[in-house]
C-alpha positions as CSV (number, residue, x, y, z in Angstrom):
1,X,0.0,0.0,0.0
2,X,3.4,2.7,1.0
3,X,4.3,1.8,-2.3
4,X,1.0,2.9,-4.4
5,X,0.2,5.9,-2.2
6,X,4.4,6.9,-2.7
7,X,3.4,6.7,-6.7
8,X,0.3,8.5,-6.8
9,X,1.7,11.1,-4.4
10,X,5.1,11.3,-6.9
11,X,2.7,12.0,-9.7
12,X,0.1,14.6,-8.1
13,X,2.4,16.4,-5.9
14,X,5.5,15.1,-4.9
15,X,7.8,15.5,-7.9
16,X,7.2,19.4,-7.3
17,X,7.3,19.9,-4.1
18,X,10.6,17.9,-3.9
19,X,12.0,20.1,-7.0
20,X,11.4,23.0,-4.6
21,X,13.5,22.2,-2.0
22,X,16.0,21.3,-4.1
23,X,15.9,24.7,-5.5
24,X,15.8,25.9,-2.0
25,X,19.4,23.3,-1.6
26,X,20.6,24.8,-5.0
27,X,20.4,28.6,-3.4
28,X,21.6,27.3,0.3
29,X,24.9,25.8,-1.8
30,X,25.9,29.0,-3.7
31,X,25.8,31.3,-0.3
32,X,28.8,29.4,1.2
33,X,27.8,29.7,5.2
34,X,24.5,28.3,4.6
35,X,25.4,24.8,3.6
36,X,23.9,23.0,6.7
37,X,20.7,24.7,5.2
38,X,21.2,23.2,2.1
39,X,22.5,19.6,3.5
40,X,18.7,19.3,5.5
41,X,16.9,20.8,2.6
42,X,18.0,17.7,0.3
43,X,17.2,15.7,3.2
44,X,13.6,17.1,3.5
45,X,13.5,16.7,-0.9
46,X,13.8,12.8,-0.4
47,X,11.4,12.9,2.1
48,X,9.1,14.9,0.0
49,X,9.4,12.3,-2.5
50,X,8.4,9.2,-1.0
51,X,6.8,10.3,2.9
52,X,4.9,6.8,3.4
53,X,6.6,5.0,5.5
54,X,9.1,7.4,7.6
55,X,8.4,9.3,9.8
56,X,10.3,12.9,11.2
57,X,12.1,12.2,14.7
58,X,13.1,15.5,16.8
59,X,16.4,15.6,18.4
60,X,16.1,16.6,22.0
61,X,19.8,17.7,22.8
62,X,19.5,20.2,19.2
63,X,20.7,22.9,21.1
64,X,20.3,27.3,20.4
65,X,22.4,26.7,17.2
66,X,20.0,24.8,15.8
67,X,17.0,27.0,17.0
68,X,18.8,30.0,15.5
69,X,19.4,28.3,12.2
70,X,15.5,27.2,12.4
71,X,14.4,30.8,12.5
72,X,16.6,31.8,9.8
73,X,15.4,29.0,7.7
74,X,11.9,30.2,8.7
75,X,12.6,33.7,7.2
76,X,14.2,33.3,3.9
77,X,12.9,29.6,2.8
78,X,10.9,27.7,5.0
79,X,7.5,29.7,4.8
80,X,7.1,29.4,1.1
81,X,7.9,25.9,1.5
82,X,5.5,25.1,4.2
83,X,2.6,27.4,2.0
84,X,3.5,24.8,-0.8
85,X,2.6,21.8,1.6
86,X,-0.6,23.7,2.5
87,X,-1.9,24.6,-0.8
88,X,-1.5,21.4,-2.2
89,X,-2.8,19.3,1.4
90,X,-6.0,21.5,1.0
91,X,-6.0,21.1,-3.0
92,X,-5.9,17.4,-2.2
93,X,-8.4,16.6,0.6
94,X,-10.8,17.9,-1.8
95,X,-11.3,14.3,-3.3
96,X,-11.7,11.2,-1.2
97,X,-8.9,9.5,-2.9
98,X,-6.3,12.3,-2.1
99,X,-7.4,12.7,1.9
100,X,-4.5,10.7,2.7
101,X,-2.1,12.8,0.2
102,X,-3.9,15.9,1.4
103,X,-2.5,14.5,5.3
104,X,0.9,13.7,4.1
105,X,1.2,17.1,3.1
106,X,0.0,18.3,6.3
107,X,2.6,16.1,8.1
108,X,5.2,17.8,6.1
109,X,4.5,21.2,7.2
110,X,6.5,20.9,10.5
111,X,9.6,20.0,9.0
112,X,9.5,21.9,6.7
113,X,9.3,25.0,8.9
114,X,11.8,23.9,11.3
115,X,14.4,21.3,9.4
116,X,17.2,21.2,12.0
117,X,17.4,19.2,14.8
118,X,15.7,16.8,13.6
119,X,16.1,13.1,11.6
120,X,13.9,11.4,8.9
121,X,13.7,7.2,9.8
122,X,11.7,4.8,8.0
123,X,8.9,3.4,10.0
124,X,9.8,-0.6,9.8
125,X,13.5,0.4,9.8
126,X,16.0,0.1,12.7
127,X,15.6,3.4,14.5
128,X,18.7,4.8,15.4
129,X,18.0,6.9,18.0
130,X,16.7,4.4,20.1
131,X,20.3,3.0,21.1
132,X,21.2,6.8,22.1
């Protein structure tokens, strides 16, 4: 079932989205200091291309780095990114087929706000932080 829903969403919505942080990763590359920025923005693309079946794990012990980096993300790319996920969760749970798309995109949103500090796992997967 991960595997149909991942295809339908890679058709409908995820293709783009993905592109977009990618772009966002493209930008964070060029302006040397903000490569952290653009290391979790690819991070957040593969998500964005197949989401069933990981989930987003927050890091506890992140630290004020990481907060300050957040609310920088925040300013200059994560809004627009986050309005994506919302315009196209909405645009989705308009038909009964795309509710769970429509959610997926919803469950995006946070992440995409706030991309450090935390870790994308896969769901049957071996979690990592579990051993820390």
């Amino acid at each position: 079932m991960r595997l149909i829903l991942n295809l339908i969403w890679l058709v409908l919505c995820g293709f783009w989205m993905a592109l977009g942080y990618v772009i966002a990763a493209l930008i964070c590359f060029v302006l040397i200091i903000t490569i952290p920025f653009g290391i979790a923005s690819l991070r957040i693309a593969n998500f964005a291309l197949w989401p069933f079946g990981r989930r987003v794990v927050d890091h506890r012990d992140a630290g004020a780095p990481s907060l300050l980096g957040n609310l920088l993300w925040i300013v200059f790319a994560g809004w627009w990114l986050a309005l994506g996920h919302l315009t196209t969760g909405l645009l989705l749970c308009l038909t009964i087929i795309g509710i769970p798309l429509g959610l997926a995109n919803f469950k995006l949103i946070p992440v995409s706000l706030l991309p450090l500090g935390r870790e994308i796992v896969r769901i049957d997967g071996p979690d990592r932080l579990a051993f820390r």
